[in-house]
PDB file of N, CA, C and O in Angstrom, chain B, residues numbered from 101:
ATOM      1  N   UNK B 101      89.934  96.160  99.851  1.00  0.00           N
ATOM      2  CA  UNK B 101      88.778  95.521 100.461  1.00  0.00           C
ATOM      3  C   UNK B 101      88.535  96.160 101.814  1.00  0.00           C
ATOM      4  O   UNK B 101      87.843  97.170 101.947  1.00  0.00           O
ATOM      5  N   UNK B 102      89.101  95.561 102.761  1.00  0.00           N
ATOM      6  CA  UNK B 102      89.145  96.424 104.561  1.00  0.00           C
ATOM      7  C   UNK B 102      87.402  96.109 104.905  1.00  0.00           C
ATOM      8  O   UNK B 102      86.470  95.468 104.418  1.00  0.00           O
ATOM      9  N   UNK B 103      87.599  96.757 105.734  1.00  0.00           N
ATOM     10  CA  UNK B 103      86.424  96.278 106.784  1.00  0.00           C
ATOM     11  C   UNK B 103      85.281  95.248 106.586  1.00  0.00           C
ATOM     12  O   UNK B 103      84.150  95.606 106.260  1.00  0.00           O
ATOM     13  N   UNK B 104      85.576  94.133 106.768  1.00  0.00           N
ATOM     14  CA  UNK B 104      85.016  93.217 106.705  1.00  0.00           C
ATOM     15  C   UNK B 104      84.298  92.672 105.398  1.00  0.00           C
ATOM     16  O   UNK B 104      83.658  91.629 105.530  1.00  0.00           O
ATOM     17  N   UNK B 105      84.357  93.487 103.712  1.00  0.00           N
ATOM     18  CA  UNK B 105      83.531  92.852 103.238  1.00  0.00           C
ATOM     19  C   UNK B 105      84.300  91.435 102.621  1.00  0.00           C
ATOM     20  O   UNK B 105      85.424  90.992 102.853  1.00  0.00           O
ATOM     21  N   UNK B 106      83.294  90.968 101.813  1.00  0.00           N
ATOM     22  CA  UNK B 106      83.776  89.695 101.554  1.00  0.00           C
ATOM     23  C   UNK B 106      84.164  89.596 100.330  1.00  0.00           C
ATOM     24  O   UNK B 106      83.652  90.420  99.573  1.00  0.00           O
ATOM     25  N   UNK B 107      85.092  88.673  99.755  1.00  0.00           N
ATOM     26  CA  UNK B 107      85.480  89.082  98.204  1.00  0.00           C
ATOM     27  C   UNK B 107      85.243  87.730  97.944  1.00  0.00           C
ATOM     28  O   UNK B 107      86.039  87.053  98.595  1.00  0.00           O
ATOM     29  N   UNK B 108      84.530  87.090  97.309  1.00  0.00           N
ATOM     30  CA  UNK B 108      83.895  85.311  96.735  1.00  0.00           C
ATOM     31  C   UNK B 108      84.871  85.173  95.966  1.00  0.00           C
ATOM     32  O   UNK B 108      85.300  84.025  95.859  1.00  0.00           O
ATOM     33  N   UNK B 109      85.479  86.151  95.262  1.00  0.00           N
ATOM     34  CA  UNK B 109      86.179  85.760  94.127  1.00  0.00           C
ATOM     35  C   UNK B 109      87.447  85.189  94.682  1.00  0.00           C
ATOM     36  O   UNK B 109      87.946  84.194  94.155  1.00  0.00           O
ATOM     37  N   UNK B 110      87.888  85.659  95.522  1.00  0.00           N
ATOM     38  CA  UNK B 110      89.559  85.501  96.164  1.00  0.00           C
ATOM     39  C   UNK B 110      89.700  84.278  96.927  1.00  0.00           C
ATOM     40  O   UNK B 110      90.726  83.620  97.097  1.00  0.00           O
ATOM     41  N   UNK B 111      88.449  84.045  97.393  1.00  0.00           N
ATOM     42  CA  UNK B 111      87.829  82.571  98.304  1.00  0.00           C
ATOM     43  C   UNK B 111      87.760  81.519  96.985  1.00  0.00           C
ATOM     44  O   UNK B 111      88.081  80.331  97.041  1.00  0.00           O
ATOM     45  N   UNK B 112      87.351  82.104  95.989  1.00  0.00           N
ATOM     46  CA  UNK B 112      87.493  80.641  94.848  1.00  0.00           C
ATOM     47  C   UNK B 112      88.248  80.761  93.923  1.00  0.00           C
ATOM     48  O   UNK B 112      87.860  80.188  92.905  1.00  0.00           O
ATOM     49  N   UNK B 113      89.204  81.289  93.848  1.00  0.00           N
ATOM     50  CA  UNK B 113      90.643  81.311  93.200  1.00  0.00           C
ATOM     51  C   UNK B 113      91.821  80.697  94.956  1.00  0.00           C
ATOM     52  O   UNK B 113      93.031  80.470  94.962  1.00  0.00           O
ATOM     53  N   UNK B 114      91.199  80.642  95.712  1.00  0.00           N
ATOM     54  CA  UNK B 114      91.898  79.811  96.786  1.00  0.00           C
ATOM     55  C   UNK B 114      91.492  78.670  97.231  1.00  0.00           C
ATOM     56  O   UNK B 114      92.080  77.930  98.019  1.00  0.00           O
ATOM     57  N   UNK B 115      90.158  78.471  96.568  1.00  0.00           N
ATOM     58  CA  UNK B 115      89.965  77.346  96.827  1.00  0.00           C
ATOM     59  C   UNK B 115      90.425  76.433  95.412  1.00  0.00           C
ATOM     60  O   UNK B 115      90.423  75.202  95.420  1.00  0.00           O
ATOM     61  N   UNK B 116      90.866  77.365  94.051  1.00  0.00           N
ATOM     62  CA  UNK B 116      91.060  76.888  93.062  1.00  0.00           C
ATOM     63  C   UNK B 116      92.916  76.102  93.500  1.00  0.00           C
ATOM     64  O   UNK B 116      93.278  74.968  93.185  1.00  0.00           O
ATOM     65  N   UNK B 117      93.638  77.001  94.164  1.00  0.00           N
ATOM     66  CA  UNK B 117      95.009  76.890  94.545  1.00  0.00           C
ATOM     67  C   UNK B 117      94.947  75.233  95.623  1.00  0.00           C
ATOM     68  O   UNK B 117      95.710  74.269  95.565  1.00  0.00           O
ATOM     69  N   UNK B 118      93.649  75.476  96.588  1.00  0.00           N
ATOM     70  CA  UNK B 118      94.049  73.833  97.004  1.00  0.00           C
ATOM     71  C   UNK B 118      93.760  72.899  96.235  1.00  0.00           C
ATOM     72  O   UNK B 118      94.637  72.042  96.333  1.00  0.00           O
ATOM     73  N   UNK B 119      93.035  72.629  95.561  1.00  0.00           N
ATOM     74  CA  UNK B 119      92.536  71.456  94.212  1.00  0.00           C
ATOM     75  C   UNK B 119      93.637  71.437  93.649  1.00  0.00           C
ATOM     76  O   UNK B 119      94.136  70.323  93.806  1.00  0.00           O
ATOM     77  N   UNK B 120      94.419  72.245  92.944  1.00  0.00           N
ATOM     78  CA  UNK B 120      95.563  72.356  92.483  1.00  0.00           C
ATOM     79  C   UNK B 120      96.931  71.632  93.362  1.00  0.00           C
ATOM     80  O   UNK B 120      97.616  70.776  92.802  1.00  0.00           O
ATOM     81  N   UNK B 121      97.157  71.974  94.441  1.00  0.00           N
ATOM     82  CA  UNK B 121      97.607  71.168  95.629  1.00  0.00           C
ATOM     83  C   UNK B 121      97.504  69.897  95.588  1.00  0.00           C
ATOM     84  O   UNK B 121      98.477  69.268  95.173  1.00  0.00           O
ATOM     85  N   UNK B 122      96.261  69.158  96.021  1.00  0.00           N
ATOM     86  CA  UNK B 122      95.837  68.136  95.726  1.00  0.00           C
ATOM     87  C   UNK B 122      96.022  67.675  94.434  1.00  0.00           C
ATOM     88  O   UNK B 122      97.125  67.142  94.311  1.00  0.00           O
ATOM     89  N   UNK B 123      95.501  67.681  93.647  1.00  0.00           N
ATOM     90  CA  UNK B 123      95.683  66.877  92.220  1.00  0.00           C
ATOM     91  C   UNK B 123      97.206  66.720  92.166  1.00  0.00           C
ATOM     92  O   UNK B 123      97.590  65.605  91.814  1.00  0.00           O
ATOM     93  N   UNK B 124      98.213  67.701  92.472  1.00  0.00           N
ATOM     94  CA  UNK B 124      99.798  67.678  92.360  1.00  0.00           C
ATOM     95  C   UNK B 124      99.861  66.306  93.229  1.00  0.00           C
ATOM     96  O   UNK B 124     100.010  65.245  92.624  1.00  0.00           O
ATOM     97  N   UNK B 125      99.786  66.317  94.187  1.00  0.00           N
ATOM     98  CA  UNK B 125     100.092  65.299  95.391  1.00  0.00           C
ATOM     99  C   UNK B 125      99.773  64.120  95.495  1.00  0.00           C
ATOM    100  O   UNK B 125     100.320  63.224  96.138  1.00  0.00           O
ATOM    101  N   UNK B 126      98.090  64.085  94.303  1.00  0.00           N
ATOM    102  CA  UNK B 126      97.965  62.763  93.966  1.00  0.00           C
ATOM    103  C   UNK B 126      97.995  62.473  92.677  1.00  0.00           C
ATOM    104  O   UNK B 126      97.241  61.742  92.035  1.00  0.00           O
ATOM    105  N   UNK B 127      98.974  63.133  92.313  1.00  0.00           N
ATOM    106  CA  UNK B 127      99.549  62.678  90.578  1.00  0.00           C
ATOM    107  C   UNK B 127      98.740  62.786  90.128  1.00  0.00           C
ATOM    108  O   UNK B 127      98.533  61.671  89.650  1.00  0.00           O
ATOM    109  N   UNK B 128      97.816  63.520  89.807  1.00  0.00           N
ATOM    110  CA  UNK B 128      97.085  63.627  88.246  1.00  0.00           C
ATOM    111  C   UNK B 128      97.350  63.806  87.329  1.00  0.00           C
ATOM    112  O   UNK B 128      97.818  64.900  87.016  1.00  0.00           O
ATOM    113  N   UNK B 129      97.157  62.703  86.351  1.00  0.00           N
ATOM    114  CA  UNK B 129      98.103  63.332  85.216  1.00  0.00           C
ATOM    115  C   UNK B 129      97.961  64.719  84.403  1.00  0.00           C
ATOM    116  O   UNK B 129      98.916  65.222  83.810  1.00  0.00           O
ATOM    117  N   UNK B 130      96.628  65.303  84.438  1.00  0.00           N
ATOM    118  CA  UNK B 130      96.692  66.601  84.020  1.00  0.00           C
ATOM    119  C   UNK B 130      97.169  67.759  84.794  1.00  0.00           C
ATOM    120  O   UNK B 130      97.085  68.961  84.544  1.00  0.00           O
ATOM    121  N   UNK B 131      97.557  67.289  85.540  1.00  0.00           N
ATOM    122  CA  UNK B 131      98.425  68.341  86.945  1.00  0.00           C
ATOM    123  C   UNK B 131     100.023  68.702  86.494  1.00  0.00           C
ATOM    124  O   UNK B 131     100.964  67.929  86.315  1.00  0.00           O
ATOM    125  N   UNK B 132      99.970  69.898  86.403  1.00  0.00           N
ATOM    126  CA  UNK B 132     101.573  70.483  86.082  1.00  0.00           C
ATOM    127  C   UNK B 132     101.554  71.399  86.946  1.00  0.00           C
ATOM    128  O   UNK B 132     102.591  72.052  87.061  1.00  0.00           O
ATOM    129  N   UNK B 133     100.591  71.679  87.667  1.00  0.00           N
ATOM    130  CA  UNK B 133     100.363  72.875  88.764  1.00  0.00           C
ATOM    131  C   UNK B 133     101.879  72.821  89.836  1.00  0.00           C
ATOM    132  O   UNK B 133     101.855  73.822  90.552  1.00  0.00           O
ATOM    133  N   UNK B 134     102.754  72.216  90.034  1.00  0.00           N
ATOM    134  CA  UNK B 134     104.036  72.345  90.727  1.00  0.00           C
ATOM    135  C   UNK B 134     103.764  72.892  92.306  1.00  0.00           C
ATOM    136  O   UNK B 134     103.091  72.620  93.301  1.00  0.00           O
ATOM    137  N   UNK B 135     104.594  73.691  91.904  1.00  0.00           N
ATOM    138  CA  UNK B 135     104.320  74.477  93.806  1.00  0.00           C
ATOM    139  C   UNK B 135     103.341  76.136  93.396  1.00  0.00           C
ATOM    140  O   UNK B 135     103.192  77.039  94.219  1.00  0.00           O
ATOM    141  N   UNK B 136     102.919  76.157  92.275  1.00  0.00           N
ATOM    142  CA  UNK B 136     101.829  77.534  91.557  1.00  0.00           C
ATOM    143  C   UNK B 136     100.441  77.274  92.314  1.00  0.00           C
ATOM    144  O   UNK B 136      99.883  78.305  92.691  1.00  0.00           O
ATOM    145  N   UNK B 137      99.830  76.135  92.582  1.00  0.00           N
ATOM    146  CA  UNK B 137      99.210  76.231  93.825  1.00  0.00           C
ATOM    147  C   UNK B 137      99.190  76.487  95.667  1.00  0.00           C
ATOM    148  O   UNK B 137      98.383  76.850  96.523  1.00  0.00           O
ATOM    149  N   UNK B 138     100.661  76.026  95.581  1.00  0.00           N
ATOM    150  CA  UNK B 138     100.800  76.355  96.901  1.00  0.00           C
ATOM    151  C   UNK B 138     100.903  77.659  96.727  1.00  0.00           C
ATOM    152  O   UNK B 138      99.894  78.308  97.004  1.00  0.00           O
ATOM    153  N   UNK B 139     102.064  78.372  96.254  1.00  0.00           N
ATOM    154  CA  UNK B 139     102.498  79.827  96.525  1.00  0.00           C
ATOM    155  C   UNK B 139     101.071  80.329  96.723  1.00  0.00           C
ATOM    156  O   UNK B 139     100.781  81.032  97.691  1.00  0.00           O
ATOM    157  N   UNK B 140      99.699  79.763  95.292  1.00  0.00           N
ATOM    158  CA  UNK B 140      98.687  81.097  95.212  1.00  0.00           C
ATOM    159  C   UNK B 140      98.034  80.872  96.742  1.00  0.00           C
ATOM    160  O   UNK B 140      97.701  81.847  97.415  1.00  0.00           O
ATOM    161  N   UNK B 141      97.942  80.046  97.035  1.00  0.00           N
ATOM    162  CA  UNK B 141      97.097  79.706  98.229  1.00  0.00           C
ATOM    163  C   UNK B 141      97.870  80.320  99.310  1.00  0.00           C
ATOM    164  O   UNK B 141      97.093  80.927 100.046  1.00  0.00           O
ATOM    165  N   UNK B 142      99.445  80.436  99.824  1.00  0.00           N
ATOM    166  CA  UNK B 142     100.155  81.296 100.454  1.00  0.00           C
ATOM    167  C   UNK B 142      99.565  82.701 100.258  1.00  0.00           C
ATOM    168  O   UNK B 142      99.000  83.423 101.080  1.00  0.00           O
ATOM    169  N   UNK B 143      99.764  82.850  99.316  1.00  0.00           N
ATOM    170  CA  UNK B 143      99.777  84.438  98.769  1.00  0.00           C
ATOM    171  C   UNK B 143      98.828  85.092  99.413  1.00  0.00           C
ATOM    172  O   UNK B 143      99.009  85.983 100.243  1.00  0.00           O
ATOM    173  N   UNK B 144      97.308  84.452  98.860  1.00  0.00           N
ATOM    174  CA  UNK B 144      95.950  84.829  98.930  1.00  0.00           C
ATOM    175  C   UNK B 144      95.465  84.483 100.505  1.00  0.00           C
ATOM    176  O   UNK B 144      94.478  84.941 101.081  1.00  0.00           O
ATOM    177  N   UNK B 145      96.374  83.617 100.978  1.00  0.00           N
ATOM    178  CA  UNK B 145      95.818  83.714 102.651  1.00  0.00           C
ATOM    179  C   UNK B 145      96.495  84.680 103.319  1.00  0.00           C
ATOM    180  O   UNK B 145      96.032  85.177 104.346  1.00  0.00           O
ATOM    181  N   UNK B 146      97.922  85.123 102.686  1.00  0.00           N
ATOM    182  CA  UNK B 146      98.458  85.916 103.379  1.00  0.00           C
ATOM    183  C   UNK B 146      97.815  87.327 103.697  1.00  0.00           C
ATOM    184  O   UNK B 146      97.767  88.064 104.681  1.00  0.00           O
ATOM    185  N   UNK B 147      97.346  87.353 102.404  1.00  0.00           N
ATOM    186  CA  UNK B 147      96.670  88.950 101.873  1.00  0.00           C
ATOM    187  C   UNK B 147      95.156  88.889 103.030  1.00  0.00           C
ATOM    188  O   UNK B 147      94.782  89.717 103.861  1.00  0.00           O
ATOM    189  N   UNK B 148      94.717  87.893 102.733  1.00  0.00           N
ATOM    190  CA  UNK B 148      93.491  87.557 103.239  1.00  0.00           C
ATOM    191  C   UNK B 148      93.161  88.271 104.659  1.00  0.00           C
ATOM    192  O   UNK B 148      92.193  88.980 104.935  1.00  0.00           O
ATOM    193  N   UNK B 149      94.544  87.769 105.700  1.00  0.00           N
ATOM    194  CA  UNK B 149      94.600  87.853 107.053  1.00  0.00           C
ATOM    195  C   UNK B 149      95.336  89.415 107.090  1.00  0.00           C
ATOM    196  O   UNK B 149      94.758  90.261 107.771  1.00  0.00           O
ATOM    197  N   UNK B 150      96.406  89.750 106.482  1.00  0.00           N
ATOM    198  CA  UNK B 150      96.431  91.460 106.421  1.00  0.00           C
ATOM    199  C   UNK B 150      95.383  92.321 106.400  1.00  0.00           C
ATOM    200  O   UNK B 150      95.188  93.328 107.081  1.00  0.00           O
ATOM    201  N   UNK B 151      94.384  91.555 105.094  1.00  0.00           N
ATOM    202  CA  UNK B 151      93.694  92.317 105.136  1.00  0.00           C
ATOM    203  C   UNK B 151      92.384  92.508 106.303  1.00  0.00           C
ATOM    204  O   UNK B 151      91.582  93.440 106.259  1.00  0.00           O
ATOM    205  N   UNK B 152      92.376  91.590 107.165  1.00  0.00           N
ATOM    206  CA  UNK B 152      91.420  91.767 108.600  1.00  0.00           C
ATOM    207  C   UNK B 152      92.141  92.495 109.533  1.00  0.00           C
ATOM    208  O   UNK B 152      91.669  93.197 110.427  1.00  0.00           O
ATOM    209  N   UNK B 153      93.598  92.242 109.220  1.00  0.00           N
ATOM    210  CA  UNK B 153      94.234  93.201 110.484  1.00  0.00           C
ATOM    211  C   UNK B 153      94.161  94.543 110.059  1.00  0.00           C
ATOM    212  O   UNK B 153      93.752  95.325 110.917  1.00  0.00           O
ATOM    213  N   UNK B 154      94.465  95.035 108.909  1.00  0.00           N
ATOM    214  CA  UNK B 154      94.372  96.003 108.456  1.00  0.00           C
ATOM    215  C   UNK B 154      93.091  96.972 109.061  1.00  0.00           C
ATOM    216  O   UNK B 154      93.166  98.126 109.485  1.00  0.00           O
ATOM    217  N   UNK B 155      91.914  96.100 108.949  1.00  0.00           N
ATOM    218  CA  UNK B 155      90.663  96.303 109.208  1.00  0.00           C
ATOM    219  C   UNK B 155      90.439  97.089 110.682  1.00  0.00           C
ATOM    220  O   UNK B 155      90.008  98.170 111.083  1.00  0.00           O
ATOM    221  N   UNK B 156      91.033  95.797 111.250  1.00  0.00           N
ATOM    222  CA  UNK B 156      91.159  95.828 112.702  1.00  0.00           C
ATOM    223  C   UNK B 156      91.855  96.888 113.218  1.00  0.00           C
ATOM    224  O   UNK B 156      91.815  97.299 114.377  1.00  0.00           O
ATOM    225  N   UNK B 157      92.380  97.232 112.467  1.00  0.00           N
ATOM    226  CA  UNK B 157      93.656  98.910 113.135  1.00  0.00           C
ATOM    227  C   UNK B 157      92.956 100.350 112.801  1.00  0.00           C
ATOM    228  O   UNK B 157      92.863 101.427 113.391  1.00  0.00           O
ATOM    229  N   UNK B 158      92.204  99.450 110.692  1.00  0.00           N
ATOM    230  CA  UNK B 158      91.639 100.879 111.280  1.00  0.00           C
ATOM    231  C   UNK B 158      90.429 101.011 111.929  1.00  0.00           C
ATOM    232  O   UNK B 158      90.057 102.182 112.002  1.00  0.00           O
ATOM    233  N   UNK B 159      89.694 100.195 112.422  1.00  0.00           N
ATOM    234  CA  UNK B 159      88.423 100.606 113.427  1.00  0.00           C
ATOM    235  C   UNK B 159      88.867 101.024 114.870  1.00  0.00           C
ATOM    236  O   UNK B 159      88.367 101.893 115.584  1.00  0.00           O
ATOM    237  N   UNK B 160      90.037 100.109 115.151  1.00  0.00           N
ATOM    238  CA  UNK B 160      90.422 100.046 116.865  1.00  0.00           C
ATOM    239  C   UNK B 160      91.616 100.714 117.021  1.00  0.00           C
ATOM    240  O   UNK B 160      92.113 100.536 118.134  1.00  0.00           O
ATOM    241  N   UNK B 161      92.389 101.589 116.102  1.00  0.00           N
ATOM    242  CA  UNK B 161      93.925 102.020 116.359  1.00  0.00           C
ATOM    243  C   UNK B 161      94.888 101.325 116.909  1.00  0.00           C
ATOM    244  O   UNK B 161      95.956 101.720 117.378  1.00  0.00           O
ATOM    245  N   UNK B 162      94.278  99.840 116.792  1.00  0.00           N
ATOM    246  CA  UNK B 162      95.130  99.162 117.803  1.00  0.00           C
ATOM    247  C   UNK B 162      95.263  97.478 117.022  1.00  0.00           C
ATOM    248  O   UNK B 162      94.288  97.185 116.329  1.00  0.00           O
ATOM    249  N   UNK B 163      96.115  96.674 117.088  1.00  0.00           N
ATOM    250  CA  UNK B 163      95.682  94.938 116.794  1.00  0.00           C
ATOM    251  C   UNK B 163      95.931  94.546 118.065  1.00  0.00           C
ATOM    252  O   UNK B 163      96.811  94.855 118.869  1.00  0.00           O
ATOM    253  N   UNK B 164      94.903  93.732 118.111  1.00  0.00           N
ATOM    254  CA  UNK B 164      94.685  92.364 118.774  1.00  0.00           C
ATOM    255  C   UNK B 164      94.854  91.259 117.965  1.00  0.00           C
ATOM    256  O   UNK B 164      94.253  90.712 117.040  1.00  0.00           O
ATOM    257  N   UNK B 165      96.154  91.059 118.793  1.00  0.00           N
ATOM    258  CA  UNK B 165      97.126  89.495 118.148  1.00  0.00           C
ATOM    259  C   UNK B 165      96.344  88.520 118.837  1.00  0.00           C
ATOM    260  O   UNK B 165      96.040  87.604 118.073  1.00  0.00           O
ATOM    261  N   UNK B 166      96.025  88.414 119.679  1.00  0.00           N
ATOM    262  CA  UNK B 166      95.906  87.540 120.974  1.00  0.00           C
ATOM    263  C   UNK B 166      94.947  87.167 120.496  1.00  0.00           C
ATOM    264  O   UNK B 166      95.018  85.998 120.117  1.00  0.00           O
ATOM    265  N   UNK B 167      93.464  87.957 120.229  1.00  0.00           N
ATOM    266  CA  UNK B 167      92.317  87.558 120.273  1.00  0.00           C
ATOM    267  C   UNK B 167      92.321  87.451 118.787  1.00  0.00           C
ATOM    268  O   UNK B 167      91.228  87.125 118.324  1.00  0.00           O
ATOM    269  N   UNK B 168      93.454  87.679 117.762  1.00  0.00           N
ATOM    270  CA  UNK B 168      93.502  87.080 116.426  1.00  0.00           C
ATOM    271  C   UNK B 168      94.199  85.379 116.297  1.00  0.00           C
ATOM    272  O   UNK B 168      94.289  84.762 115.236  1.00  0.00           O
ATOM    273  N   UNK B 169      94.426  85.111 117.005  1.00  0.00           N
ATOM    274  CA  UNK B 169      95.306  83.855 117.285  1.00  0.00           C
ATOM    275  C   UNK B 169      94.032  83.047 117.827  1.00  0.00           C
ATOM    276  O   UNK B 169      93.988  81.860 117.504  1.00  0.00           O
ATOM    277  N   UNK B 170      93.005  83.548 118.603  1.00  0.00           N
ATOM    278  CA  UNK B 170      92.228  82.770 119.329  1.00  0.00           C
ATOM    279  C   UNK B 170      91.097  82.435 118.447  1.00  0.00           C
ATOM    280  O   UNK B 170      90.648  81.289 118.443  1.00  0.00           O
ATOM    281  N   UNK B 171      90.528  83.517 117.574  1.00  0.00           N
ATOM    282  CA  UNK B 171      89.427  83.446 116.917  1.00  0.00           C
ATOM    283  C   UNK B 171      90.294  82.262 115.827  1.00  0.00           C
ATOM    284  O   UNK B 171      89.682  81.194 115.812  1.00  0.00           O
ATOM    285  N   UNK B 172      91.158  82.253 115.223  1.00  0.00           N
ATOM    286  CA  UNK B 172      91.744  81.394 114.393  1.00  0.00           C
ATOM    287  C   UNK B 172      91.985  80.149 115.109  1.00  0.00           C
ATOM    288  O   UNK B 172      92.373  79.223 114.397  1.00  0.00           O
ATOM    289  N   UNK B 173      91.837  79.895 116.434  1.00  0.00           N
ATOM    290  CA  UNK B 173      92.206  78.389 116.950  1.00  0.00           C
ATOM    291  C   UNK B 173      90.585  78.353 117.041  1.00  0.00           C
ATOM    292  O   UNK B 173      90.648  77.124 117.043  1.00  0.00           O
ATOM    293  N   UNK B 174      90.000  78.457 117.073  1.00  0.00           N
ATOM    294  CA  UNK B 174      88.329  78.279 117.275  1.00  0.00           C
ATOM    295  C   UNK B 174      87.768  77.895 116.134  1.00  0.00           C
ATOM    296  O   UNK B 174      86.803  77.132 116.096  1.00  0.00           O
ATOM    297  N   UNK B 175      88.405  78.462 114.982  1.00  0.00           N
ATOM    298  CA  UNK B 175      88.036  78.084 113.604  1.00  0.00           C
ATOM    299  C   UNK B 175      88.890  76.999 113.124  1.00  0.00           C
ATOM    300  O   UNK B 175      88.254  76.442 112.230  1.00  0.00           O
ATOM    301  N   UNK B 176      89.816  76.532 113.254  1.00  0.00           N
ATOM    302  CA  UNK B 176      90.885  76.095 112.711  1.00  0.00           C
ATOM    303  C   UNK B 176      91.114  74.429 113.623  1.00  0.00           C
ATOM    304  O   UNK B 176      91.369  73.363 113.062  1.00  0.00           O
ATOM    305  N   UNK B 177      90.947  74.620 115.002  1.00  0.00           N
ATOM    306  CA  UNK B 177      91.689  73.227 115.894  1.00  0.00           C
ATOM    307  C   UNK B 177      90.597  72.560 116.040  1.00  0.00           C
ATOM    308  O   UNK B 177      90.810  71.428 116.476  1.00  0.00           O
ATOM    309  N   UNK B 178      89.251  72.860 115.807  1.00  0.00           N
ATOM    310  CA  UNK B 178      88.081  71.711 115.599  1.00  0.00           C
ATOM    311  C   UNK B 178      88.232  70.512 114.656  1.00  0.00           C
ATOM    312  O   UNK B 178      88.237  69.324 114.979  1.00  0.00           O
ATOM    313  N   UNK B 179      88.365  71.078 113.346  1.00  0.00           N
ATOM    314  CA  UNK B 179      88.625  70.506 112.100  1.00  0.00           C
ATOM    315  C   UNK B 179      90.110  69.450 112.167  1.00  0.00           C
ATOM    316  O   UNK B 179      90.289  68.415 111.523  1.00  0.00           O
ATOM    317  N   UNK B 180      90.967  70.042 113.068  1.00  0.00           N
ATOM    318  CA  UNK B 180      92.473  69.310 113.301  1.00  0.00           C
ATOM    319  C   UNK B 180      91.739  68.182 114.307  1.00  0.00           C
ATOM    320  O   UNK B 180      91.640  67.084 113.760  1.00  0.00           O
ATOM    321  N   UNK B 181      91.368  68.227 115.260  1.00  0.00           N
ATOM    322  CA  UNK B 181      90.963  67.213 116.078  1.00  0.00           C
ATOM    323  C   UNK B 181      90.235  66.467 115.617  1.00  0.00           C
ATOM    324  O   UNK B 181      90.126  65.452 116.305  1.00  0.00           O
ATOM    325  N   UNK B 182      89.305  66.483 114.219  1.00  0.00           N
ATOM    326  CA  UNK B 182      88.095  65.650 113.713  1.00  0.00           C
ATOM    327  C   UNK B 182      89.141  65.191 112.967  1.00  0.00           C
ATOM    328  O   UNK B 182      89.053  63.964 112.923  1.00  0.00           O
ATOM    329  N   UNK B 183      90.371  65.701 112.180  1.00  0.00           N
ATOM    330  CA  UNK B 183      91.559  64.610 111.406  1.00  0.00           C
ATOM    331  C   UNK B 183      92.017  63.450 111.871  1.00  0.00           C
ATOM    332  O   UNK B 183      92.269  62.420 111.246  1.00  0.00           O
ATOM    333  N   UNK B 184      92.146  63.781 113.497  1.00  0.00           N
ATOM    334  CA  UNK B 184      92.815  63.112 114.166  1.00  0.00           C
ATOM    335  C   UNK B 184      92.633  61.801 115.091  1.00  0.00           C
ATOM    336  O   UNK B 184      93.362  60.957 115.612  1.00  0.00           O
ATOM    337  N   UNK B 185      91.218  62.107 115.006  1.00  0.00           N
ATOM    338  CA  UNK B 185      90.542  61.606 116.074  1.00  0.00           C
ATOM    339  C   UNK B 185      90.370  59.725 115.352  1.00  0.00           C
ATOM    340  O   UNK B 185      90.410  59.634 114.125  1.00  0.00           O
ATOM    341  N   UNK B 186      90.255  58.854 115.898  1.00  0.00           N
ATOM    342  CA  UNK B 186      90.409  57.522 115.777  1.00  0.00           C
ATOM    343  C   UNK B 186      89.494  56.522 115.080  1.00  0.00           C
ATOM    344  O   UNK B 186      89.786  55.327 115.061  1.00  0.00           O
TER     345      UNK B 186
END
């Protein structure tokens, strides 16, 4: 993949891995999915975020952790605070 394009397919086979998650957690009875949702959803985020750094090294010869940590709290600690909030 690399530089930024987008793959729909990998986004809904990960979004297939949290449903899978869920249904496990709230007993469905057609759920045998075990921990085969978590791992895919591991897997496919792992790949996911390599694959932007990847990106990122080769445009800039360089990663930015820092400003990869930040763009991910910008996306990520909104949604945690709307969990949380009262």
């Amino acid at each position: 993949m690399g530089g930024g394009a987008r793959a729909p397919g990998l986004d809904g086979v990960r979004a297939l891995a949290v449903f899978a998650v869920i249904a496990f957690h709230e007993q469905f009875a057609l759920s045998t999915a075990d921990f085969s949702g978590l791992m895919s959803f591991f897997v496919l985020s792992g790949y996911l975020i390599t694959d932007l750094l990847a990106a990122h090294w080769a445009r800039h010869g360089q990663l930015d952790l820092r400003g990869f940590w930040i763009r991910r709290a910008r996306r990520l600690l909104p949604a945690l605070a709307w969990c949380w909030s009262p």
